[in-house]
Backbone as a ProteinNet text record, in pm:
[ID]
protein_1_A
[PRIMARY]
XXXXXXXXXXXXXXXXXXXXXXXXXXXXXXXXXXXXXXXXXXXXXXXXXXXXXXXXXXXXXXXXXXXXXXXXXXXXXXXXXXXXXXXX
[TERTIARY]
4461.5	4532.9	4639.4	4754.7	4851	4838.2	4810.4	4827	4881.9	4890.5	5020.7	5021	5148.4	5261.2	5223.2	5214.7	5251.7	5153.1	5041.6	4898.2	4849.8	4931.6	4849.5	4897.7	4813.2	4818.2	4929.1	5035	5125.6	5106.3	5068.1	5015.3	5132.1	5217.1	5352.7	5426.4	5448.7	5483.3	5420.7	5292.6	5213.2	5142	5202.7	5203.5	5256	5218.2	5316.7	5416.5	5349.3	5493	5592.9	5609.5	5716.9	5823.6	5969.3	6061.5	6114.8	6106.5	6135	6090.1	5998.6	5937.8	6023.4	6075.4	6154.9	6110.5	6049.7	6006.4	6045.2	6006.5	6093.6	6207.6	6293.7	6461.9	6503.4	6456	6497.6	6461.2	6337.9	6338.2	6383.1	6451.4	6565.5	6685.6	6746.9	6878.5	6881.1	6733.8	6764.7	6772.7	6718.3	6711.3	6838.6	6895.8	7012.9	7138.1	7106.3	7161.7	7215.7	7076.4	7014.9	7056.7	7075.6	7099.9	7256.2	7324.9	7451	7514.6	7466.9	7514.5	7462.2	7362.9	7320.5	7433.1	7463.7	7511.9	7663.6	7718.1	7863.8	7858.8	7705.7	7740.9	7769.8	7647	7647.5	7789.4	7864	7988.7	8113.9	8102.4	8144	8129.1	7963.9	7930.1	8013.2	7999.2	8072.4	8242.2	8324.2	8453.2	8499	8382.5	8408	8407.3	8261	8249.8	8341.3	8367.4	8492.9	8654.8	8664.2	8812	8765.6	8626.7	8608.6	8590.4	8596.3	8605	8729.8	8803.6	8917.4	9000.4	8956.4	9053.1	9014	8886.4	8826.2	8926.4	8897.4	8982.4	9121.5	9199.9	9324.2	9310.2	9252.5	9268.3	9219.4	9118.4	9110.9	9265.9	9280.7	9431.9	9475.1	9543.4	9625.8	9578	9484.1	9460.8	9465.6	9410.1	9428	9597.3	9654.6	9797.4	9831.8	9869.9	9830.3	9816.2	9697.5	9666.2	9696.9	9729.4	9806.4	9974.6	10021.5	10145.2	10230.4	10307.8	10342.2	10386.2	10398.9	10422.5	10510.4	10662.8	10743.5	10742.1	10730.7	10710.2	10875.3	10953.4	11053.3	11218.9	11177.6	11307.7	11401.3	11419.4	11544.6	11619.4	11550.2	11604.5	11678.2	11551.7	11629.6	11766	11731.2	11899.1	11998	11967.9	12103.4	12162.8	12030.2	12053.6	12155	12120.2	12198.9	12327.4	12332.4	12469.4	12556	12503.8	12566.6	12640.3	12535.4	12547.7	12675.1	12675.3	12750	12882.2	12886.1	12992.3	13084.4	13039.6	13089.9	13006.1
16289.7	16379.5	16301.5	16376.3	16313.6	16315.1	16190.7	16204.9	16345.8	16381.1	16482.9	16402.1	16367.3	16252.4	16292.8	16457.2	16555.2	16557.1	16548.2	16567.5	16426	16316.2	16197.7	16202.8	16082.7	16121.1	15969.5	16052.6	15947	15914.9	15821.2	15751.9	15723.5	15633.2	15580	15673.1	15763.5	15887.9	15883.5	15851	15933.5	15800	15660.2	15546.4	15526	15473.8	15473	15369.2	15313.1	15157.7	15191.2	15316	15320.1	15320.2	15292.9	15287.2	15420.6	15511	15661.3	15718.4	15680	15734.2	15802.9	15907.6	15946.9	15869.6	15843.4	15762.8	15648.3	15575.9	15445.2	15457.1	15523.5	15545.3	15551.3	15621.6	15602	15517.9	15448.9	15334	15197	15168.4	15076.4	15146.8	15270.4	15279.3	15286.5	15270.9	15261.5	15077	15067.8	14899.7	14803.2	14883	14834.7	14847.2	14960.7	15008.5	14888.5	14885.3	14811	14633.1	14595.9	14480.9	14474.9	14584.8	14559.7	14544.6	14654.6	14642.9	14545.8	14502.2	14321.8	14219.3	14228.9	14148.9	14155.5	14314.1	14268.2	14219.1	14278.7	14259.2	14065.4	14014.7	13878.3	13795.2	13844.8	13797.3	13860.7	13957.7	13980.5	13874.5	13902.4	13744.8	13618.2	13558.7	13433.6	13435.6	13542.7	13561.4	13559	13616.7	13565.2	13447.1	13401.4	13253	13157.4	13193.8	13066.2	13121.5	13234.6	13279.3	13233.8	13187	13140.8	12976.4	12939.4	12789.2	12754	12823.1	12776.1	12792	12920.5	12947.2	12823.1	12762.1	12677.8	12517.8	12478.4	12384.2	12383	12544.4	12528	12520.1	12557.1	12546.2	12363.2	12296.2	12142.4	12119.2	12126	12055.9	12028.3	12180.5	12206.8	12087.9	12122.7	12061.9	11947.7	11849.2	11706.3	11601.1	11743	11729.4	11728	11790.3	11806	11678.8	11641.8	11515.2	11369.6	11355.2	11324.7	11282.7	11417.2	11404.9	11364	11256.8	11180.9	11277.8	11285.6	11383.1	11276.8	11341.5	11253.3	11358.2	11315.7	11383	11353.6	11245.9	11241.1	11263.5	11350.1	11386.5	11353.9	11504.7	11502.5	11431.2	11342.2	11216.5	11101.8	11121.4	11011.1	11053.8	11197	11272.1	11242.6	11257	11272.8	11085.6	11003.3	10886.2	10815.4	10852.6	10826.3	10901	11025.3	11105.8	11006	10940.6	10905	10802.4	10683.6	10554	10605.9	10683.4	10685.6	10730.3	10866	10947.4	10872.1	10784.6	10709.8	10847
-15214.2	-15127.1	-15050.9	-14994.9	-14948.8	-14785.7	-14730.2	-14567.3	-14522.3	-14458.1	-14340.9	-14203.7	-14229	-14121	-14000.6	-14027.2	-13900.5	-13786.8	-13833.6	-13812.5	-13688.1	-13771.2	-13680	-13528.4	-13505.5	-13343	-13280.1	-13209.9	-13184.6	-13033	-12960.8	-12815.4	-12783.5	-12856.6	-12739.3	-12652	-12639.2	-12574.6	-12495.5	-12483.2	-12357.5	-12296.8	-12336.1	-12284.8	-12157.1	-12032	-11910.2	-11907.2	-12026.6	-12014.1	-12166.7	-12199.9	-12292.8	-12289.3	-12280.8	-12214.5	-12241.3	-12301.4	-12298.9	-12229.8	-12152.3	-12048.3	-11969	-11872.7	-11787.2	-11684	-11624.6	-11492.4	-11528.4	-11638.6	-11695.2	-11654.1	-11793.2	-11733.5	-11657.3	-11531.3	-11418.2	-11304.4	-11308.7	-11314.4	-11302.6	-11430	-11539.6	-11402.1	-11457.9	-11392.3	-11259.6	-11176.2	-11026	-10971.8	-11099.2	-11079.2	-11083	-11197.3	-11205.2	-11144	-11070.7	-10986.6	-10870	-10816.1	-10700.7	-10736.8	-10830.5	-10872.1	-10910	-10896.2	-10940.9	-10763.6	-10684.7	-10574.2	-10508.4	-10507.4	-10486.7	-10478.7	-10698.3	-10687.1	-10667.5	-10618.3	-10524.7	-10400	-10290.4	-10165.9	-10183.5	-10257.9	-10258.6	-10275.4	-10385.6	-10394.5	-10306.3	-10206.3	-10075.3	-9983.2	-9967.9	-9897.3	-9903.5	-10010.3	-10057.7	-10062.4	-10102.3	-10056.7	-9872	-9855.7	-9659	-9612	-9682	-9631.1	-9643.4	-9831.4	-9862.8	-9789.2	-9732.7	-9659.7	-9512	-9449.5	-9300	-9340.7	-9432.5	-9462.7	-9485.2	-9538.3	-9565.5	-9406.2	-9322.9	-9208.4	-9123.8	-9080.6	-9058.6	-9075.3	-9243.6	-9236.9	-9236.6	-9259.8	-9202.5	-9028.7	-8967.3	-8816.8	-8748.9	-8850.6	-8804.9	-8881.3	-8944	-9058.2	-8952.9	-8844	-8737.9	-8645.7	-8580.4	-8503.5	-8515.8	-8601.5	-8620.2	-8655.4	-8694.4	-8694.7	-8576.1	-8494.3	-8322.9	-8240.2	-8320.3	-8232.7	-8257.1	-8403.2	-8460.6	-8392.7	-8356	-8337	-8234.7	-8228.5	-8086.5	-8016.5	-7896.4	-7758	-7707.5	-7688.7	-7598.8	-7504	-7415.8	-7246.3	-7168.6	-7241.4	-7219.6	-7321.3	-7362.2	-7483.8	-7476.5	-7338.3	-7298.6	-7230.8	-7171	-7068.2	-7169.4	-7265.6	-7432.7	-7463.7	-7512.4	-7557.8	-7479.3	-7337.2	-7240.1	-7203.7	-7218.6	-7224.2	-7326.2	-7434.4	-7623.6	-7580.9	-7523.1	-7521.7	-7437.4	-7300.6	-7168	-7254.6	-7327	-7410.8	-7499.4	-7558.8	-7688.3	-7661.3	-7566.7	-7525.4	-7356.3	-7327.3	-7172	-7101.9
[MASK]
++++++++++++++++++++++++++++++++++++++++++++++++++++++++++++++++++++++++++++++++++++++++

């Protein structure tokens, strides 16, 4: 006699870990969900940090340039001195 296909008894369906499961699927797509927006806030994160690192070492750059940079307290006394010298 010939089996009937129809007849047997199919379990994966009525398995809770089948991935056809509807509770599966949704599941999977809440997960992924949840892991996609993860992984933008994370790389949000890291675009701030590296734009407050960079504002960071542009603001020491400044500053050490700054301190760095000779301060004549007497310029204009120089200028008008070189002018007096040069011009009688």
């Amino acid at each position: 006699s010939i089996p009937n296909m129809s007849s047997r008894l199919i379990l994966l369906p009525k398995k809770s870990y089948t991935p056809w499961n509807p509770k599966n699927v949704a599941r999977v797509e809440r997960d992924e969900q949840l892991a996609a927006e993860k992984a933008e806030k994370e790389r949000e994160d890291l675009a701030k940090r590296e734009s407050g690192i960079s504002a960071l070492q542009t603001q020491q750059a400044k500053q050490n340039h700054m301190k760095n940079k000779h301060v004549n307290l007497f310029e204009q006394e120089e200028e008008d001195a070189m002018h007096k010298l040069l011009h009688g």
